[in-house]
N, CA and C atoms of all chains as a GROMACS GRO file, in nm:
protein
  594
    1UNK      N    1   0.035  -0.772   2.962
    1UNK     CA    2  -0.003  -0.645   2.900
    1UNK      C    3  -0.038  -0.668   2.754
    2UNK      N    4  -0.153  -0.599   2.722
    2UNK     CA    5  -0.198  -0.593   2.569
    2UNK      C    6  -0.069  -0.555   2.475
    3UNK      N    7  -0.122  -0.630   2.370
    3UNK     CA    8   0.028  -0.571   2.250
    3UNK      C    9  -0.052  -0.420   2.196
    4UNK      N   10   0.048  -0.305   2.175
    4UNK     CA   11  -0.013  -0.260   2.119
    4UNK      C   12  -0.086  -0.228   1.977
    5UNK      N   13  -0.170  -0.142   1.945
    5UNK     CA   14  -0.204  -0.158   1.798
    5UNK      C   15  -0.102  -0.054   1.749
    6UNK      N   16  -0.028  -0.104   1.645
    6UNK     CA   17   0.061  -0.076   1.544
    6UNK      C   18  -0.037  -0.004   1.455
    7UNK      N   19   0.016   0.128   1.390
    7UNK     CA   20  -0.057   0.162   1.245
    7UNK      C   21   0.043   0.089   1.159
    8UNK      N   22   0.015   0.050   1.040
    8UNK     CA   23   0.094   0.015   0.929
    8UNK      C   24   0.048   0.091   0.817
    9UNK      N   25   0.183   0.145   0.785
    9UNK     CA   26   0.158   0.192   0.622
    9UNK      C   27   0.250   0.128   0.516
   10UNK      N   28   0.206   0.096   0.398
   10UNK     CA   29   0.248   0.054   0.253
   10UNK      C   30   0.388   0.105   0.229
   11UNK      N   31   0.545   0.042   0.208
   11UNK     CA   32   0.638   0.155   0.163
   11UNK      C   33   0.586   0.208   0.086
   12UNK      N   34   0.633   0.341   0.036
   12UNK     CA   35   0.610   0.411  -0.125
   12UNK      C   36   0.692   0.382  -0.187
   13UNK      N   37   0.682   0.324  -0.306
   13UNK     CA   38   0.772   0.304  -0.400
   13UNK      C   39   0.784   0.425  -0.457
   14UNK      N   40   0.965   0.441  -0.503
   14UNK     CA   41   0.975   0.561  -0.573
   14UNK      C   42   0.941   0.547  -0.748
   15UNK      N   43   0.915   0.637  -0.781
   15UNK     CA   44   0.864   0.651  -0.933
   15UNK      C   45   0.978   0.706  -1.002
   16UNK      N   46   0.931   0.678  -1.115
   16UNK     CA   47   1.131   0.669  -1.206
   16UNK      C   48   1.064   0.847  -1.252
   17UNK      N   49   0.928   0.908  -1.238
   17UNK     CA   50   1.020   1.038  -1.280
   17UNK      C   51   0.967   1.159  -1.162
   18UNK      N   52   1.073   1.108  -1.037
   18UNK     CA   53   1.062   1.145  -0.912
   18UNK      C   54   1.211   1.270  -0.995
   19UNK      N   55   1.230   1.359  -0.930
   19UNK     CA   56   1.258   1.447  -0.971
   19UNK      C   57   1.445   1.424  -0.984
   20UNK      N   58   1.536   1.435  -1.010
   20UNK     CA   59   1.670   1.450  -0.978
   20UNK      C   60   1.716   1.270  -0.965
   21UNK      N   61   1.598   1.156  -0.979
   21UNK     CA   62   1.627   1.026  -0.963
   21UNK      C   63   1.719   0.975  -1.067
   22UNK      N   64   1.819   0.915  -1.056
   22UNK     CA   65   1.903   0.809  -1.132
   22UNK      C   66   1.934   0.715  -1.110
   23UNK      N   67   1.857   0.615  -1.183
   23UNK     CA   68   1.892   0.520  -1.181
   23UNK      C   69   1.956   0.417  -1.200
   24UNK      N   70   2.045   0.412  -1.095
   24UNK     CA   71   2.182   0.357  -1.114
   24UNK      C   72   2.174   0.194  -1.113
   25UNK      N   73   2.061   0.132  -1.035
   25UNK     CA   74   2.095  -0.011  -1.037
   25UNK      C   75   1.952  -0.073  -1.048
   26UNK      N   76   1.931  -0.158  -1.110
   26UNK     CA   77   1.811  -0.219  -1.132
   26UNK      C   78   1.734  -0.262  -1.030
   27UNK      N   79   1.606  -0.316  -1.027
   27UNK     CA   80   1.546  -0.346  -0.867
   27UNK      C   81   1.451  -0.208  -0.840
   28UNK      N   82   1.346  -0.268  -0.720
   28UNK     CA   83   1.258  -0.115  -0.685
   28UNK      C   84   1.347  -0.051  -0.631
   29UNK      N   85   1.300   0.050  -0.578
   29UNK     CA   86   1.296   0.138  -0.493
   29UNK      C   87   1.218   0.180  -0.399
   30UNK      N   88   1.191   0.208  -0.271
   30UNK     CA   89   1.136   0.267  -0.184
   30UNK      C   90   1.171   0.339  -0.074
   31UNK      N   91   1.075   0.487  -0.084
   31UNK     CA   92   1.156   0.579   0.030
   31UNK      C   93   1.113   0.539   0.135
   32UNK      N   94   1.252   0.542   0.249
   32UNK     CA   95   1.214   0.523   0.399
   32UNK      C   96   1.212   0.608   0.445
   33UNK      N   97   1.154   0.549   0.556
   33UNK     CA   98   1.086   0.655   0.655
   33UNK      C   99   1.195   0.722   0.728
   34UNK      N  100   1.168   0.840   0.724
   34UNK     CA  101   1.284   0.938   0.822
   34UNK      C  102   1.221   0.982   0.974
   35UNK      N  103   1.306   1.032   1.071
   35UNK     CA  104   1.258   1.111   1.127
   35UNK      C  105   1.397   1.207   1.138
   36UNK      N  106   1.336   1.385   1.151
   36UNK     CA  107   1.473   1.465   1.127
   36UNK      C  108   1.443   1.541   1.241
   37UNK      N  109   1.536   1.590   1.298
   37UNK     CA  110   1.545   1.663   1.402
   37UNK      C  111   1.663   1.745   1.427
   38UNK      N  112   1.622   1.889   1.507
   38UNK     CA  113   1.751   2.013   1.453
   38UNK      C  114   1.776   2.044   1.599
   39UNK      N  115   1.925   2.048   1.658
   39UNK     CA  116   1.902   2.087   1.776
   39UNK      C  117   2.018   2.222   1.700
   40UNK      N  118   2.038   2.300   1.850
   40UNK     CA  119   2.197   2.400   1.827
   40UNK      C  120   2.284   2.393   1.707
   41UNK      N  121   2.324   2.253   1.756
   41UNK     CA  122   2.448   2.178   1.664
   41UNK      C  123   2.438   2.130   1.538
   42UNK      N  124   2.334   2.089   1.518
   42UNK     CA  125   2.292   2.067   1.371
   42UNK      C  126   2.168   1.994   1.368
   43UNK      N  127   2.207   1.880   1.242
   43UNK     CA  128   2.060   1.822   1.227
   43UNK      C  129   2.100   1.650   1.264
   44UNK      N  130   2.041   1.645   1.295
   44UNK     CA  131   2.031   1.447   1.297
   44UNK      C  132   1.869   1.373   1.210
   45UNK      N  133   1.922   1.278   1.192
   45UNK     CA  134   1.852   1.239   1.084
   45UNK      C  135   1.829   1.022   1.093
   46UNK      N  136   1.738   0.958   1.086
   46UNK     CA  137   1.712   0.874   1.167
   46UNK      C  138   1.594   0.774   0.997
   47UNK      N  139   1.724   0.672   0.927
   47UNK     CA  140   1.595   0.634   0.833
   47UNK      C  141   1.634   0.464   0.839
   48UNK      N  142   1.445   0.438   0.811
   48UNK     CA  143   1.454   0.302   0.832
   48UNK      C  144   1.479   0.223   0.682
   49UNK      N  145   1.587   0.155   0.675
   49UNK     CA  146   1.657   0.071   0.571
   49UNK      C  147   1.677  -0.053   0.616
   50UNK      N  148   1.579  -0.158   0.656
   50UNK     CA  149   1.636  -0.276   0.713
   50UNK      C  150   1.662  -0.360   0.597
   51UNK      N  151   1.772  -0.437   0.632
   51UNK     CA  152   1.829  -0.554   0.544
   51UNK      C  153   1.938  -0.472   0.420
   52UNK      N  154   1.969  -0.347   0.450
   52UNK     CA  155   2.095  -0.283   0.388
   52UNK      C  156   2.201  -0.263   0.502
   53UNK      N  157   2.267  -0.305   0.447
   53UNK     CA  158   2.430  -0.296   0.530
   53UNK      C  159   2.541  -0.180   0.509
   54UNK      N  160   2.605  -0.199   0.597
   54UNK     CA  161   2.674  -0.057   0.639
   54UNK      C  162   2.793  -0.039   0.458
   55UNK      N  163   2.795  -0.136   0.400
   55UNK     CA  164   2.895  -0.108   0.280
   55UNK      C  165   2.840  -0.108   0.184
   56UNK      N  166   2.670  -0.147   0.195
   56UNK     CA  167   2.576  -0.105   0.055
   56UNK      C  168   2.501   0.049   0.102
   57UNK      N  169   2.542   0.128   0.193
   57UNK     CA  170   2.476   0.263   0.212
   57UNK      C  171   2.580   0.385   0.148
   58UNK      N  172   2.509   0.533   0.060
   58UNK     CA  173   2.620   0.608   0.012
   58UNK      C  174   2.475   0.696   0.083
   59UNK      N  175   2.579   0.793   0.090
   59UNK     CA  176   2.502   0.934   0.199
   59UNK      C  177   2.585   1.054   0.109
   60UNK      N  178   2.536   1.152   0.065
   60UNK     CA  179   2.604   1.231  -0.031
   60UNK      C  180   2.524   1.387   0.026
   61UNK      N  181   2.595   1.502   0.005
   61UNK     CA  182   2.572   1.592   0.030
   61UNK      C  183   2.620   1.686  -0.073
   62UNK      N  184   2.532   1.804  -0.205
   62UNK     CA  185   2.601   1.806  -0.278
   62UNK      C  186   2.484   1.961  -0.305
   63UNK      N  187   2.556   2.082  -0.346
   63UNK     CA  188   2.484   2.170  -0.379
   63UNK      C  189   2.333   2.228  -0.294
   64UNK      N  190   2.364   2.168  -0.108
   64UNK     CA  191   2.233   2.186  -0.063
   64UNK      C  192   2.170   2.080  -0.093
   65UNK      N  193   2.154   1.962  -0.146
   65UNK     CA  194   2.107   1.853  -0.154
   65UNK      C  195   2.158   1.729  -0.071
   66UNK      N  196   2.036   1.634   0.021
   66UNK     CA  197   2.130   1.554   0.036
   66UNK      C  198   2.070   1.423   0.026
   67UNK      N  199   2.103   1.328   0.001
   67UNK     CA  200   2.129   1.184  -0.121
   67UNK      C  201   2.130   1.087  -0.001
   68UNK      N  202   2.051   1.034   0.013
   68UNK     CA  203   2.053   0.872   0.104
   68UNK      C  204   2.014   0.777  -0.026
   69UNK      N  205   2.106   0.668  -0.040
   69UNK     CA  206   2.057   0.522  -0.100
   69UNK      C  207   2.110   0.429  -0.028
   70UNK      N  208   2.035   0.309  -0.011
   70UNK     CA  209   2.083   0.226   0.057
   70UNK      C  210   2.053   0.096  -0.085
   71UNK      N  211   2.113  -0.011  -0.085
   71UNK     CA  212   2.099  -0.116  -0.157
   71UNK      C  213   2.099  -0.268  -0.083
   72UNK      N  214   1.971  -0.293  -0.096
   72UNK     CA  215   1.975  -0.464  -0.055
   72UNK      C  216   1.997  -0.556  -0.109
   73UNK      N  217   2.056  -0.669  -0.044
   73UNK     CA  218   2.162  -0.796  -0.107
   73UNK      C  219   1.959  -0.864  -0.134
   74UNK      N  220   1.960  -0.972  -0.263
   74UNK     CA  221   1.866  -0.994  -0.265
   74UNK      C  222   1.942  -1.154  -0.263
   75UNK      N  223   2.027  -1.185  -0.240
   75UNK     CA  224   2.057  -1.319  -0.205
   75UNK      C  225   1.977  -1.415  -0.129
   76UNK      N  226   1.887  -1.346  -0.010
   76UNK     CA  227   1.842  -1.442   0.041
   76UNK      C  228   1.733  -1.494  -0.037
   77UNK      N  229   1.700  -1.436  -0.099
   77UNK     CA  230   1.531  -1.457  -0.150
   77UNK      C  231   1.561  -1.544  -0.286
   78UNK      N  232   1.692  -1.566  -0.362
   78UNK     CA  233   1.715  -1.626  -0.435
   78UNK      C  234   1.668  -1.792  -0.468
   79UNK      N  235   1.588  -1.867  -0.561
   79UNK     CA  236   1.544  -1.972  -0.608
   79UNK      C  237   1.424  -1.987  -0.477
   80UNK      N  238   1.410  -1.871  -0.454
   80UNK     CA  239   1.241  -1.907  -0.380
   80UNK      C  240   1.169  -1.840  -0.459
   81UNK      N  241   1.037  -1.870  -0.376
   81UNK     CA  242   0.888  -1.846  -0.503
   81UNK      C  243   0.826  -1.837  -0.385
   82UNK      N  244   0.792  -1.708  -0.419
   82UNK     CA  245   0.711  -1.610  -0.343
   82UNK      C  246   0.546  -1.677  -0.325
   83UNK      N  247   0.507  -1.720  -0.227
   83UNK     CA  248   0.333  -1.742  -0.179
   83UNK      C  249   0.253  -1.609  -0.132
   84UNK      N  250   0.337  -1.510  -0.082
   84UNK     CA  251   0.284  -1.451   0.024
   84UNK      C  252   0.348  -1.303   0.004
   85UNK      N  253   0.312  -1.189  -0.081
   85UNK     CA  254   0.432  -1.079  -0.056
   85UNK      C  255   0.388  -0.948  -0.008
   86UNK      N  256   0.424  -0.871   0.103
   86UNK     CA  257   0.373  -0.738   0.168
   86UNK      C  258   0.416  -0.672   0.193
   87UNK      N  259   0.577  -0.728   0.225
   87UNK     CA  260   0.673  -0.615   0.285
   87UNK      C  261   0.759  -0.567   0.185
   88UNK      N  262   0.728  -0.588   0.031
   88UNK     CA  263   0.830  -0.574  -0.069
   88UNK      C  264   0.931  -0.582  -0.053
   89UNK      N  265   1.018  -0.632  -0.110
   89UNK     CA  266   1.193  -0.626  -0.078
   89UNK      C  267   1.232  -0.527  -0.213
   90UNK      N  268   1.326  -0.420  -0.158
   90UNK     CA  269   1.365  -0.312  -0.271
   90UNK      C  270   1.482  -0.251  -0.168
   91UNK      N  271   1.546  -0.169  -0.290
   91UNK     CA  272   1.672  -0.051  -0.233
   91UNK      C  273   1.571   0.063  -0.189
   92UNK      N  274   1.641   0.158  -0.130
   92UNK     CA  275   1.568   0.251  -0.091
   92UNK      C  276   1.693   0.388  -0.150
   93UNK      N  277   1.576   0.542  -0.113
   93UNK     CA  278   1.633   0.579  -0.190
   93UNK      C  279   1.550   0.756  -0.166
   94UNK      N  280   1.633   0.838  -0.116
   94UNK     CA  281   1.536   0.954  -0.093
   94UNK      C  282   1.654   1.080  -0.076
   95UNK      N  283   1.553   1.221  -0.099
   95UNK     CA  284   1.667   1.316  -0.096
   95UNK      C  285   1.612   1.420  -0.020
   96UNK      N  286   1.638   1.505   0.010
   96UNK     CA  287   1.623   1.644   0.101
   96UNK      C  288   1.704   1.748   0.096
   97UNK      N  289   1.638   1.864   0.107
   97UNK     CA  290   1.714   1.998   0.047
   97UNK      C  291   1.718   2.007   0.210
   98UNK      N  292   1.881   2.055   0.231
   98UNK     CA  293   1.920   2.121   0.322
   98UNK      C  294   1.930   2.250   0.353
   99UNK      N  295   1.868   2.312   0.394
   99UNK     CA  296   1.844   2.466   0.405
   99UNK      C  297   1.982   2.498   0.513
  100UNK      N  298   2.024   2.457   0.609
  100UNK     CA  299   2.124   2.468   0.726
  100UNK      C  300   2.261   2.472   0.625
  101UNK      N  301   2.340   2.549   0.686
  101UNK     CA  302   2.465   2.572   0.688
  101UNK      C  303   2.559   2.461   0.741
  102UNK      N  304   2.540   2.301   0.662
  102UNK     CA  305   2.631   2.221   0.736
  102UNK      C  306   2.756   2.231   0.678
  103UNK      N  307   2.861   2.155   0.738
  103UNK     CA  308   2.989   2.136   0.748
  103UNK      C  309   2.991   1.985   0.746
  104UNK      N  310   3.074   1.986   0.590
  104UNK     CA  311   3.023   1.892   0.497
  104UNK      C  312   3.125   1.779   0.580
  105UNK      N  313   3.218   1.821   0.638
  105UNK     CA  314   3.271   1.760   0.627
  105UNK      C  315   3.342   1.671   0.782
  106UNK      N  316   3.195   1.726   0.860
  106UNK     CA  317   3.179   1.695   1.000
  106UNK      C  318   3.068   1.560   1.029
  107UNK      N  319   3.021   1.551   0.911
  107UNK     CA  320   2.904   1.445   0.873
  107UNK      C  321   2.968   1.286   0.915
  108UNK      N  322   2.865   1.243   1.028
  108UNK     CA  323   2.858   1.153   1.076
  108UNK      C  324   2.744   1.076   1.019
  109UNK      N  325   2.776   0.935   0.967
  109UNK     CA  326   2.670   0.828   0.959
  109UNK      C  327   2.720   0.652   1.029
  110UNK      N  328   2.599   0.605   1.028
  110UNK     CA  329   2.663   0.476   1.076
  110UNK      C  330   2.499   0.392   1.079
  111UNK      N  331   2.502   0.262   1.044
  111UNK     CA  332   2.378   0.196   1.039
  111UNK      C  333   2.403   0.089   1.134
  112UNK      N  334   2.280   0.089   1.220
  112UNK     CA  335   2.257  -0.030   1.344
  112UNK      C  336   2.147  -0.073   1.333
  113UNK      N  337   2.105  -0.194   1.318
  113UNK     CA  338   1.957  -0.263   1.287
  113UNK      C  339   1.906  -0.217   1.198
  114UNK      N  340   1.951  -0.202   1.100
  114UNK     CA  341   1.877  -0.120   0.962
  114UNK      C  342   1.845   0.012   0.983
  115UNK      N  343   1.865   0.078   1.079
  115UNK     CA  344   1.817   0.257   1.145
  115UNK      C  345   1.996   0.337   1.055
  116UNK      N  346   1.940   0.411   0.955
  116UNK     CA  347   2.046   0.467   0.939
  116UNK      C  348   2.084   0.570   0.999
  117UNK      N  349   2.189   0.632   1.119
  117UNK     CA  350   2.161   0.744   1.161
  117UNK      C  351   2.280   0.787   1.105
  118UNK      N  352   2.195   0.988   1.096
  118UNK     CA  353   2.342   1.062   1.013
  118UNK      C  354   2.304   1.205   1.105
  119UNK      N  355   2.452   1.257   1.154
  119UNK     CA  356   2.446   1.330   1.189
  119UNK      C  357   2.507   1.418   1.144
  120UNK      N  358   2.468   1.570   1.136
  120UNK     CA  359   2.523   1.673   1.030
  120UNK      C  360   2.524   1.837   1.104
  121UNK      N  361   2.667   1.808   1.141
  121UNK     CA  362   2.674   1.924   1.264
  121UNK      C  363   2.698   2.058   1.132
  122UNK      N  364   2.641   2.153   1.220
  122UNK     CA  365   2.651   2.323   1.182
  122UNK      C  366   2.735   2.370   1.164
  123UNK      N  367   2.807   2.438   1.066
  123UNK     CA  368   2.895   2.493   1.026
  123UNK      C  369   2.910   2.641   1.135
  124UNK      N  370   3.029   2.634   1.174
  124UNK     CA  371   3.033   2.738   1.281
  124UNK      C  372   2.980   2.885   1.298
  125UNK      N  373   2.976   2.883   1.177
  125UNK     CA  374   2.924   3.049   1.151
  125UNK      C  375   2.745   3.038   1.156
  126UNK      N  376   2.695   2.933   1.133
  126UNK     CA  377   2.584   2.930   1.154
  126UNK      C  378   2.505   2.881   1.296
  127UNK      N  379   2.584   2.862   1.369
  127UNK     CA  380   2.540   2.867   1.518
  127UNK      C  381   2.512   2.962   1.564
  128UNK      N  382   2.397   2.937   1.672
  128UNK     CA  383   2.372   3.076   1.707
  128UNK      C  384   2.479   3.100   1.836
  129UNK      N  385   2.528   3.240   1.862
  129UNK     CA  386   2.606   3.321   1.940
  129UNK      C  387   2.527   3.385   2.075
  130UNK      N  388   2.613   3.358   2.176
  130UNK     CA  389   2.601   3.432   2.282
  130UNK      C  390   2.641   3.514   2.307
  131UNK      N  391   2.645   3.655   2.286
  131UNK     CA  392   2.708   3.787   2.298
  131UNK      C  393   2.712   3.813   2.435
  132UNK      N  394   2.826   3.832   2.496
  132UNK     CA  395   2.832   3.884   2.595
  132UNK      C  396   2.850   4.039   2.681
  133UNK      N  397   2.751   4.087   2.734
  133UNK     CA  398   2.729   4.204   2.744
  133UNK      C  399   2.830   4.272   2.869
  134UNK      N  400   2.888   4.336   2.811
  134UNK     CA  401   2.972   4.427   2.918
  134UNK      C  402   2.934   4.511   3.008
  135UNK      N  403   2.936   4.477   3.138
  135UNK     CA  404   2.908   4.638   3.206
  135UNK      C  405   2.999   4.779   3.206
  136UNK      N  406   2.964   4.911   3.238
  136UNK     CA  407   3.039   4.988   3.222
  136UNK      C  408   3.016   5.104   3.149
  137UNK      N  409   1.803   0.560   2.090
  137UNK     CA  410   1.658   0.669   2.128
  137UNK      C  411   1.672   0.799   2.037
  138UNK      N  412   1.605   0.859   1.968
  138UNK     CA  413   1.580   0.927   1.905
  138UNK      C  414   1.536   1.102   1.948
  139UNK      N  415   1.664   1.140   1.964
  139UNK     CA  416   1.702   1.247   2.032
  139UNK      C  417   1.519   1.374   2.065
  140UNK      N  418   1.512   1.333   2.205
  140UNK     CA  419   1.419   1.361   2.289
  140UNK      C  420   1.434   1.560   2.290
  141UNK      N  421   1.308   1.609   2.300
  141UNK     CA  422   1.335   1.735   2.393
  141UNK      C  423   1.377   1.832   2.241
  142UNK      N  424   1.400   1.761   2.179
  142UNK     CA  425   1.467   1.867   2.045
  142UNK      C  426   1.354   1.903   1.890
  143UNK      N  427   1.418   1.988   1.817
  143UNK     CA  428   1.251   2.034   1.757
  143UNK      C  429   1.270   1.924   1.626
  144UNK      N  430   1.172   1.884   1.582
  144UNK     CA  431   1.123   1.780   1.480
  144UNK      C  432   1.118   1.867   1.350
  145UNK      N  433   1.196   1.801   1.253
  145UNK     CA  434   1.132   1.846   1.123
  145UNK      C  435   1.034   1.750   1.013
  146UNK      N  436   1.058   1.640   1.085
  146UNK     CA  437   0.995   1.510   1.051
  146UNK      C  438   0.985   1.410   1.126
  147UNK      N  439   0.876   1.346   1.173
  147UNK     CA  440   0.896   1.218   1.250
  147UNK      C  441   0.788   1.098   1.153
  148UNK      N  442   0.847   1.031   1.113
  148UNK     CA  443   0.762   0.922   1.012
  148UNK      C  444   0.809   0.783   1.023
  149UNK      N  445   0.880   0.763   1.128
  149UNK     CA  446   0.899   0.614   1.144
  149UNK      C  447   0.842   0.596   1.295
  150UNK      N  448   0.832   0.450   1.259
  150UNK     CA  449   0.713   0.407   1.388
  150UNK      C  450   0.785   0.383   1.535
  151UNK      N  451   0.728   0.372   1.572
  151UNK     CA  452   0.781   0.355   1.755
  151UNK      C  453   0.711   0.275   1.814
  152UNK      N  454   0.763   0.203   1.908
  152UNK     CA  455   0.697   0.126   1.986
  152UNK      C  456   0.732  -0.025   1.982
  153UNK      N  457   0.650  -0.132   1.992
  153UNK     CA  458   0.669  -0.264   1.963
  153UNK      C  459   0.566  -0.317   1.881
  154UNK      N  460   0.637  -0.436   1.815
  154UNK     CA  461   0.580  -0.478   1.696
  154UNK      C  462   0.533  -0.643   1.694
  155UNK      N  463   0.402  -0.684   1.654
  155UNK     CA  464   0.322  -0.795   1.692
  155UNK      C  465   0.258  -0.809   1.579
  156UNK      N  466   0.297  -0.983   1.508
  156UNK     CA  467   0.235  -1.000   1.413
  156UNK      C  468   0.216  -1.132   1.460
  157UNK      N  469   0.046  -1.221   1.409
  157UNK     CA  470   0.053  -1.346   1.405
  157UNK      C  471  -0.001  -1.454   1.262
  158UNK      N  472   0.048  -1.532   1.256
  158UNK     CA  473   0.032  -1.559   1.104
  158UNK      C  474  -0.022  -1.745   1.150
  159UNK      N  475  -0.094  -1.785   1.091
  159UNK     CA  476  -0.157  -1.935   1.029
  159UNK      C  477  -0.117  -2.009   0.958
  160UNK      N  478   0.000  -2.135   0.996
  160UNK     CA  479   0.004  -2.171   0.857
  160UNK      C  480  -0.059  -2.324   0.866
  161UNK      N  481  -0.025  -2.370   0.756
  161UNK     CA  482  -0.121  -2.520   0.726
  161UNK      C  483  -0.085  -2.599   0.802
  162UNK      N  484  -0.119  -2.693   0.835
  162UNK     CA  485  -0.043  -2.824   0.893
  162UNK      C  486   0.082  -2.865   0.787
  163UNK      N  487   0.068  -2.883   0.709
  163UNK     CA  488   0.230  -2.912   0.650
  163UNK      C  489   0.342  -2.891   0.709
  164UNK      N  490   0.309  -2.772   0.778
  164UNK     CA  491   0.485  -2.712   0.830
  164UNK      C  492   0.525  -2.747   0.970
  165UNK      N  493   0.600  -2.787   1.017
  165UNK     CA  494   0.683  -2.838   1.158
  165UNK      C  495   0.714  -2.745   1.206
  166UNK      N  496   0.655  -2.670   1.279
  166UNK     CA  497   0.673  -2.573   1.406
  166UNK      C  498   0.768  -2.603   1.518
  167UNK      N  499   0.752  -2.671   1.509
  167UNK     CA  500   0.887  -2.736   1.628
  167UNK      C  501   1.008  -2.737   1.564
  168UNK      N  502   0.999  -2.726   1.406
  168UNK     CA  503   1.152  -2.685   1.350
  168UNK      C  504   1.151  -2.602   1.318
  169UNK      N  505   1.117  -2.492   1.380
  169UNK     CA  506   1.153  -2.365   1.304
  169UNK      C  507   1.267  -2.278   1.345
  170UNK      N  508   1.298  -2.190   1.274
  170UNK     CA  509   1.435  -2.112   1.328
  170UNK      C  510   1.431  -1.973   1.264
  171UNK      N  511   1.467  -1.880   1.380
  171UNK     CA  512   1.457  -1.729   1.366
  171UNK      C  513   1.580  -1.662   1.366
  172UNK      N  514   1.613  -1.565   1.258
  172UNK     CA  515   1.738  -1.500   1.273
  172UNK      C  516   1.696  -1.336   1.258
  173UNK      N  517   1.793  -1.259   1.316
  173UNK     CA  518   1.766  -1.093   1.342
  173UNK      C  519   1.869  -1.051   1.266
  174UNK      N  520   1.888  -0.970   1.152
  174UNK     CA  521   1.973  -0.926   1.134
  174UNK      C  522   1.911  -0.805   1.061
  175UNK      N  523   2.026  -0.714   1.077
  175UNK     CA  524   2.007  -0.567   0.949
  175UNK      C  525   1.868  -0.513   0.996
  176UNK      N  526   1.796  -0.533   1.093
  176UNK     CA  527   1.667  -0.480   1.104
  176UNK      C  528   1.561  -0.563   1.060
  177UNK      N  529   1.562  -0.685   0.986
  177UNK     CA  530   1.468  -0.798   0.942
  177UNK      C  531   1.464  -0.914   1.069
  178UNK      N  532   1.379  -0.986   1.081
  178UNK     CA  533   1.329  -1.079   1.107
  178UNK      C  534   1.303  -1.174   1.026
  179UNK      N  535   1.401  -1.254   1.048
  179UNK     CA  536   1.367  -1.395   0.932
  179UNK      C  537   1.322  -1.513   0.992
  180UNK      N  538   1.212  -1.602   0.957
  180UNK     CA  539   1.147  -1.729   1.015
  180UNK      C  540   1.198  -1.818   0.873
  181UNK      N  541   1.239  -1.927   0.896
  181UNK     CA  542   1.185  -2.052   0.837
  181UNK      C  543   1.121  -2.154   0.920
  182UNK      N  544   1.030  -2.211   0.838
  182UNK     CA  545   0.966  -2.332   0.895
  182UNK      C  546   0.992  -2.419   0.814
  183UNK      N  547   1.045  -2.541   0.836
  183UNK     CA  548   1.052  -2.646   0.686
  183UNK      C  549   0.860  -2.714   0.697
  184UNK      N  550   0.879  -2.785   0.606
  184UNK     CA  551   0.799  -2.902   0.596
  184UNK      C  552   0.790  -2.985   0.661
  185UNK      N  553   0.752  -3.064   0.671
  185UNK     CA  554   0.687  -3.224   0.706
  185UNK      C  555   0.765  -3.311   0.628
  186UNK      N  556   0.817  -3.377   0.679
  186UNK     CA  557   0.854  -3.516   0.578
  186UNK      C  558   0.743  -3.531   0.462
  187UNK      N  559   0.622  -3.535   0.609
  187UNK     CA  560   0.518  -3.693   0.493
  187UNK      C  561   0.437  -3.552   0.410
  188UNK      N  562   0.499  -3.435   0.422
  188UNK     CA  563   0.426  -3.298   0.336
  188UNK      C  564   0.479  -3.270   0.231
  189UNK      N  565   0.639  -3.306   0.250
  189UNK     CA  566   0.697  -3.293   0.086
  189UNK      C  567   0.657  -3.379  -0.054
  190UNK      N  568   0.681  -3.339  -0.110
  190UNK     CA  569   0.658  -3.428  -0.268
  190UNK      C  570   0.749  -3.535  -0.262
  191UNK      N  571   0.708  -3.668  -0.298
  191UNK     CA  572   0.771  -3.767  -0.315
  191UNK      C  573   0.720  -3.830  -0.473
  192UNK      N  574   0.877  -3.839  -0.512
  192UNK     CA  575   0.845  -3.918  -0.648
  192UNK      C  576   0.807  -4.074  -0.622
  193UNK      N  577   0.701  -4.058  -0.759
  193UNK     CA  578   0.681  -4.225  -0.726
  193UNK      C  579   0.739  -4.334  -0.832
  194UNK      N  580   0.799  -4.402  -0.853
  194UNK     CA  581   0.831  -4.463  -1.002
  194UNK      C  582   0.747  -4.545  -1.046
  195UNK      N  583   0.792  -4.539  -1.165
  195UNK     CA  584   0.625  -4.630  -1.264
  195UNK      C  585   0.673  -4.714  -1.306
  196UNK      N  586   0.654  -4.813  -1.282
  196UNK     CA  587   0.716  -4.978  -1.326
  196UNK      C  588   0.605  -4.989  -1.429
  197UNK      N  589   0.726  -5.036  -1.546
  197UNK     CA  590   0.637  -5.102  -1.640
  197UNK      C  591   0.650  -5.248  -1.671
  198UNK      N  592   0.568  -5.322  -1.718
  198UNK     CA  593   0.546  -5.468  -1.754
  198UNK      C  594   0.580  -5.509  -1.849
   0.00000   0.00000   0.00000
């Protein structure tokens, strides 16, 4: 079977006067790619950070805002000399206003193959209700 | 898998499988090469060639 054709796009590097950015540690930055999705229960949330590890990721939720950074070890790349560079190596680093009623404190994350997934269940009052109708 | 059937507020990462092929010089020993997976990267090294590395030469003088 044919491989298929891949689109490729460029990371975006983030820009130092991206709005609410602080910069806490030297090195690029670039936002990864998300994909978000809302069922009943809340939201789940799906970003690509490869080569950051589960104890260089902080996930923050703060005023309706919420805070993904991840930070990469640049150890490997150390006393080499770059011939060839495309895939940039950088931290990553992106935010999103939460409009949902989560429950801050039901927040699930966990990173597998660089896929950060976070899950951010609904605060009870903001679920929707099944009223049950009485006969009579 | 990336929860199916449910409503999207963003989908921006890629799917599918991924195929790259790359050229390199004769210098490098393909038969030594070695691949590791980790964190979501793909890492190759290929070393060199013996007779591809730099060899010092010494300069005898008279």
């Amino acid at each position: 079977m044919a491989p298929l054709e891949i689109e490729t796009h460029e990371k975006q590097e983030v820009q130092n006067q991206d709005k609410g950015r602080e910069q806490t540690r030297p090195g690029r930055y670039f936002h990864p790619d998300v994909d978000i999705c809302e069922s009943e229960d809340g939201l789940r949330l799906w970003a690509d950070m490869p080569g950051v590890d589960e104890k260089d990721v902080e996930v923050t939720l703060k005023d309706g805002m919420l805070t993904i950074e991840g930070v990469v070890s640049t150890d490997l790349y150390r006393n080499l000399r770059p011939v060839y560079t495309e895939y940039n190596v950088g931290n990553y680093y992106r935010q999103f206003a939460v409009n949902e009623d989560i429950d801050a404190h039901r927040i699930e994350a966990r990173i597998r193959n660089g896929v950060l997934e976070l899950s951010l269940p609904k605060a009870e009052r903001a679920r929707p209700h099944r009223i049950e109708i009485k006969a009579g | 898998m990336t929860g199916d059937g449910q409503g999207y507020h963003r989908r921006e990462r890629a799917q599918g499988e991924f195929t790259r092929s790359l050229q390199l010089p004769d210098d490098f020993d393909l038969t030594k090469a070695e691949a590791n997976y980790s964190k979501g990267m793909l890492t190759v090294r290929v070393p060199k060639r013996e007779e591809a590395k730099p060899r010092p030469i010494s300069v005898q003088s008279k």
